[in-house]
N, C-alpha and C positions, 0 to 999 in steps of 0.2 A: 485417573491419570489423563492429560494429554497428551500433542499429537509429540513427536521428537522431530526438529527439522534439521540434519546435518547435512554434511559435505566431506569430500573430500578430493586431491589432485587427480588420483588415479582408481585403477578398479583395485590394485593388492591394498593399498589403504585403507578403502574404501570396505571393502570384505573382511577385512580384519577388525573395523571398527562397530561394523554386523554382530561379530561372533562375539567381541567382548562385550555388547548390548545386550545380546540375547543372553548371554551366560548372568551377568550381571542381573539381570531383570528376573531371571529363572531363581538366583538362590531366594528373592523377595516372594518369591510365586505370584510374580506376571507373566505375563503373557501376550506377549507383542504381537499384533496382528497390521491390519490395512495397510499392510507396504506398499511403498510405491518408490520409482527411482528413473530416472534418465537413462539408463542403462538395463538392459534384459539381464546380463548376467549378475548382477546381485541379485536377482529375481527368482536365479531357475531353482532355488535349493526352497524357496518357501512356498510351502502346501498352496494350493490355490484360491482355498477357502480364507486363507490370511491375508492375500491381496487384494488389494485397492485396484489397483492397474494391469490391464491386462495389455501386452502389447501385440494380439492381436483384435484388440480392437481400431476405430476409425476414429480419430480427432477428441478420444478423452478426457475429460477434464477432472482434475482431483480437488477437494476442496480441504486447505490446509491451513491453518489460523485466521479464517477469515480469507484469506484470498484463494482465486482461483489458479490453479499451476496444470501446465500442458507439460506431462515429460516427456513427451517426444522432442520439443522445442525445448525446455527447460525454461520456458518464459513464464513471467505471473500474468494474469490476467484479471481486469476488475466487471464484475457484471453484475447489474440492478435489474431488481425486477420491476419494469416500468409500469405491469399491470395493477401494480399497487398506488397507484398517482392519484391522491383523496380527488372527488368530485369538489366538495365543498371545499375553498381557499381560506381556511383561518390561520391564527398565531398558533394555535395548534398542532394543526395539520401541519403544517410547512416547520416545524422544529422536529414534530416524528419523523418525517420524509427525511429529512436534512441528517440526523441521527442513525441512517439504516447507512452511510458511507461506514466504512471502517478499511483507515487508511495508516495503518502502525507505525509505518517509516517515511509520512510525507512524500509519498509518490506523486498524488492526488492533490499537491495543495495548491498550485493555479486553478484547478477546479472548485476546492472546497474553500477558497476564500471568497473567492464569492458569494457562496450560503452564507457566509459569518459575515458580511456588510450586507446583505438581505436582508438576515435575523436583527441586526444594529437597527436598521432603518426600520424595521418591522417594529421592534421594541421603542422606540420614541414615538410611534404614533399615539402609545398611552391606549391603545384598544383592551378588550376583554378578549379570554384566549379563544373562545368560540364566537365570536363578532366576525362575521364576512370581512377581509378585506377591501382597499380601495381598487378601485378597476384598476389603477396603474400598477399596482403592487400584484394583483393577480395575474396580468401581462407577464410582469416580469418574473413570476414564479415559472409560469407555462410555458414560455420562450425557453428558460433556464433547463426546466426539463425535458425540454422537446431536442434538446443538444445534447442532452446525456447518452443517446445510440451512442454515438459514434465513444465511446469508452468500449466499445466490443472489439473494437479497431486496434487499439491501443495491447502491447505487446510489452513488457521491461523483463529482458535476460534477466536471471537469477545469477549467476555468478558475476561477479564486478571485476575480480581477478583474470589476467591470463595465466596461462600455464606458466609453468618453468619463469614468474619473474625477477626479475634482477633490481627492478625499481618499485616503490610505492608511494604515490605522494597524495594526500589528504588536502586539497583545495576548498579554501572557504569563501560564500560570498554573503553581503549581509545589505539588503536597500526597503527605502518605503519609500510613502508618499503622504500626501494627506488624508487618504481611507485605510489604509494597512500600510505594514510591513513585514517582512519576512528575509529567511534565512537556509542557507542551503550548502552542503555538505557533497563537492566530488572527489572519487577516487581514481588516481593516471596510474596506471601501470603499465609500467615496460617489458619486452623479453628483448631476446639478442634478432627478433623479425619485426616485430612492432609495437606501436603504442596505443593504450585504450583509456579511455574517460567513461567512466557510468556515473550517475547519481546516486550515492548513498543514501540520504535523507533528505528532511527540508520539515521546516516550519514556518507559520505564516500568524499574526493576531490583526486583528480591527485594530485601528487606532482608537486610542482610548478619547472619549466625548470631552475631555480637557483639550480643549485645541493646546498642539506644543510643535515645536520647531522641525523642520526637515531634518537636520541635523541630530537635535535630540531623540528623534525616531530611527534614525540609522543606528546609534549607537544601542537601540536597545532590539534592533534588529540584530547587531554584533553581540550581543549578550548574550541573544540565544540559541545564534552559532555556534557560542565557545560553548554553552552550558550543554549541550546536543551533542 
């Protein structure tokens, strides 16, 4: 089995949808453990040896499909291990490197398109996979990685909803250029005090080595806004 990631508005929701989990998973003979939650009180009834997250510990980190989540904050958080960064610069190295993001919902993709017109341009050189790079291509790998700290910095709330809303509106936006395009997905929501914008998703591709129109690259940027 994997991890279960839900939600809910409130804590009596939220604990009710505990118990029909637990009950449900029990008639299978599972057995749920590494909880974790935003909240101490879904917490206090599960054994200690079942939890993930201890809320007294200092600055936690949970690691749940791939991403990192703080519940104290309920924020995700993205973190690489930069001591991993090959010495040697090949077409190799730099596609493993490039392959350790994992980024589900396009949070990361003004970052990660840039690896993907790296890899383009890497890929036309016509080199062998373990052939050293050109100095200028190694520059620009090392530069590239030497930016990646600061993703420690970088914080996105996990709920996109506010409480109690009245409104929901699903904003799309879809643009290229002559190196890529890309596509991205916001959610507005209202209550009767305020209004919020968060990013849901987003996608991003290289333009494809057929040169084609500005035009005709927005529209297949639109493509895979609708299809997303």
């Amino acid at each position: 089995m994997d991890d279960i990631l839900s939600g809910a508005d409130d804590i009596t929701t939220a604990k009710e949808m505990q118990r029909q989990l637990i009950g449900l998973m029990k008639e299978g003979c599972f057995h749920l453990y590494k909880w974790s939650a935003n909240s101490e009180e879904l917490l206090k009834d599960v054994p200690t040896e079942n939890k993930e997250f201890l809320f007294n510990e200092n600055d936690e980190l949970v690691k749940t499909l791939g991403l990192s989540w703080r519940p104290r904050e309920d924020t995700f958080m993205y973190q690489m291990n930069l001591q991993e960064v090959p010495v040697t610069i090949t077409k190799r190295t730099v596609l493993s490197f490039i392959s350790k993001f994992y980024d589900p919902l396009g949070l990361l993709q003004p970052i990660i398109i840039k690896t993907k017109m790296m890899i383009q341009k890497i890929w036309l050189l016509k080199i062998d996979w373990d052939q050293n790079l050109p100095r200028q291509e190694i520059e620009n790998f090392q530069r590239y990685v030497a930016e990646l700290h600061q993703l420690k910095d970088l914080k996105i709330p996990r709920c996109i909803l506010l409480k109690d809303s009245v409104a929901v509106h699903l904003i799309g936006f879809a643009d290229a250029s002559a190196q890529a395009y890309g596509a991205c997905l916001y959610v507005k929501s209202e209550n009767a005090n305020e209004t919020q914008i968060r990013l849901l998703c987003s996608k991003t591709r290289v333009a494809p080595l057929k040169t084609l129109s500005i035009p005709r690259l927005e529209l297949l940027a639109l493509r895979h806004c609708c299809r997303n």
